[in-house]
N, C-alpha and C positions, 0 to 999 in steps of 0.2 A: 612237432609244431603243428598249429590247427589252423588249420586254412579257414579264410570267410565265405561264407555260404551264399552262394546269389543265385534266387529261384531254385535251389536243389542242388547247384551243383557248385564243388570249389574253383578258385578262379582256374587250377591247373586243368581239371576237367573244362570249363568253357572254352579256357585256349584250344583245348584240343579237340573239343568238338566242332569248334569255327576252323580250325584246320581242315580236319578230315571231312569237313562239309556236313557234318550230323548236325541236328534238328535245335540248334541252343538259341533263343529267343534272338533274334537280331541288333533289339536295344539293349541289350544285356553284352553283347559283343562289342558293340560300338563302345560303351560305355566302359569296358574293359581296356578297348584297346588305345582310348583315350589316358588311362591312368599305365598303363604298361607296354613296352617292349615287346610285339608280340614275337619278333625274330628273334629274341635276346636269349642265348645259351643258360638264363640263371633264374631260378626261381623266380615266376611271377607274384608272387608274395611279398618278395624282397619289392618290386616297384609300386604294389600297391599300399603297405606300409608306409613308405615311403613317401607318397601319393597323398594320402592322411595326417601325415604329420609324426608316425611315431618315429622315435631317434631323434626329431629335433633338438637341440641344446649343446647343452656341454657332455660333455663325456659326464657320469656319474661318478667315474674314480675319480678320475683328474677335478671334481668340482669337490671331493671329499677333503683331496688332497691338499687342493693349493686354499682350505678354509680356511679363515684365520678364525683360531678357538677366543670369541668373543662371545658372553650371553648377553643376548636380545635382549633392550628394555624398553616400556611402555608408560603408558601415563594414564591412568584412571580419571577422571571427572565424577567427583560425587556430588551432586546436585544439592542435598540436602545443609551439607557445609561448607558447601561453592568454594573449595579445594581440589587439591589436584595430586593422586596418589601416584608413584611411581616404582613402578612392578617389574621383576626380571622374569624370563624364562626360566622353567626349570632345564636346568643343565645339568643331574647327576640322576638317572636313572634309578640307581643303585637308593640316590637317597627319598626320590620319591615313594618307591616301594614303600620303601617301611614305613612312610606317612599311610600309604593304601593298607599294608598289614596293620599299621595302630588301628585300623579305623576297620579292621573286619571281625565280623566274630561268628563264630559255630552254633546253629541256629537248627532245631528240632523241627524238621517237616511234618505240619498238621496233618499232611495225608498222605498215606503209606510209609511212614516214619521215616528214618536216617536221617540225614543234618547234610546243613548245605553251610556254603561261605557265605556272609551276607554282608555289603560294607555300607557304611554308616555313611551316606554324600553328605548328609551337613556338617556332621564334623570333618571329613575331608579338605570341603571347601575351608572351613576356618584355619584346618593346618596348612593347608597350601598358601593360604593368605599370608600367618604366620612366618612360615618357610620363605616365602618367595616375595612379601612386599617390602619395598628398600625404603619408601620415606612415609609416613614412617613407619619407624621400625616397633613393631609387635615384640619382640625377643631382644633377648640381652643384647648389647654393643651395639644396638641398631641406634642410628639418630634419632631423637626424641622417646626413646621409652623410659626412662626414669620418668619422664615429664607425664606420659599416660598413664603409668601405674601408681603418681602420685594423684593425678586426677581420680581416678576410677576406681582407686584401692586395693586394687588386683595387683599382683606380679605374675601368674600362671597366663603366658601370652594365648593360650586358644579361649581364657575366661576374657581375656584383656580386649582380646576382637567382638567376643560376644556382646560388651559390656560397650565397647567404644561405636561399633557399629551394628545398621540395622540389618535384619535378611537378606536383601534386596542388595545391598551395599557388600555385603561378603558374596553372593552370588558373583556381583559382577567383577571383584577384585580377582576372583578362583577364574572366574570364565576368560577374561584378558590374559590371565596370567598361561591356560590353557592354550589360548588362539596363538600366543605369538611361541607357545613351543611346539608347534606344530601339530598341533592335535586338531585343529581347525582345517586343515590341506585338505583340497580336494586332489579323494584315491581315487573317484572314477576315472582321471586319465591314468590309473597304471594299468588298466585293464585292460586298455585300447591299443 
């Protein structure tokens, strides 16, 4: 475990230098012994953690646990046909992948040769769109798709997106659809 560093030295080192009386900045003590226990038999780390907020919440298992397996749904606003799409999270890891592998391909490096993975984001975004928007529906069984690929000619649903929407408008259907599966979370507090 990695102790926090204040002026040089860890909190366990300031404890102990305000103990034995050595040389550790005075506002750097106070300010310690404000956030910890300095008589406390147990890791000064444990109170200043503490101190800051990490561990607040739920236990992470017990919040795994008692989740109820429901996927998230959202609502898009497309401005242009002042409708209103409605998008689910992805909930199947497993089947996202192979949307990310459709959409990657083996790509010859200009310099210094070998080949690298490369994946196609705009065709992603229309598969994701495809996959994951519920009204309507881009792909078979979904509500209203006879009706768009009667409109637009298509039946191939990643042609059917292209055809029925603009850039702009499958950007923002993939990026909703992204935020509300948690791809959006802010990770900076797991570090803290």
């Amino acid at each position: 475990m990695m102790e926090e560093n204040y002026d040089g030295l860890t909190v366990t080192e300031a404890v102990k230098a305000d103990k034995s009386g050595s040389s550790a900045p005075p506002e750097l003590i106070s300010e310690i012994e404000e956030i910890i226990d300095v008589d406390a038999e147990i890791d000064p780390l444990d109170d200043v953690l503490e101190a800051v907020g990490a561990g607040d919440g739920v236990d992470p298992i017990e919040a795994l646990i008692s989740a109820p397996r429901v996927v998230d749904t959202d609502t898009v606003k497309i401005k242009r046909l002042n409708a209103t799409f409605t998008v689910q999270a992805i909930d199947d890891d497993r089947k996202y992948d192979k949307l990310v592998e459709r959409c990657t391909s083996i790509v010859r490096n200009r310099r210094g040769g070998g080949r690298s993975r490369e994946v196609d984001g705009r065709r992603l975004a229309k598969l994701t769109v495809v996959e994951y928007t519920l009204i309507p529906g881009f792909k078979p069984g979904r509500d209203g798709y006879e009706k768009l690929v009667e409109r637009y000619g298509v039946s191939d649903p990643e042609a059917l997106v292209s055809e029925a929407l603009y850039i702009g408008e499958i950007d923002a259907l993939a990026d909703k659809i992204l935020d509300i599966s948690g791809f959006d979370d802010d990770l900076d507090n797991a570090g803290n």
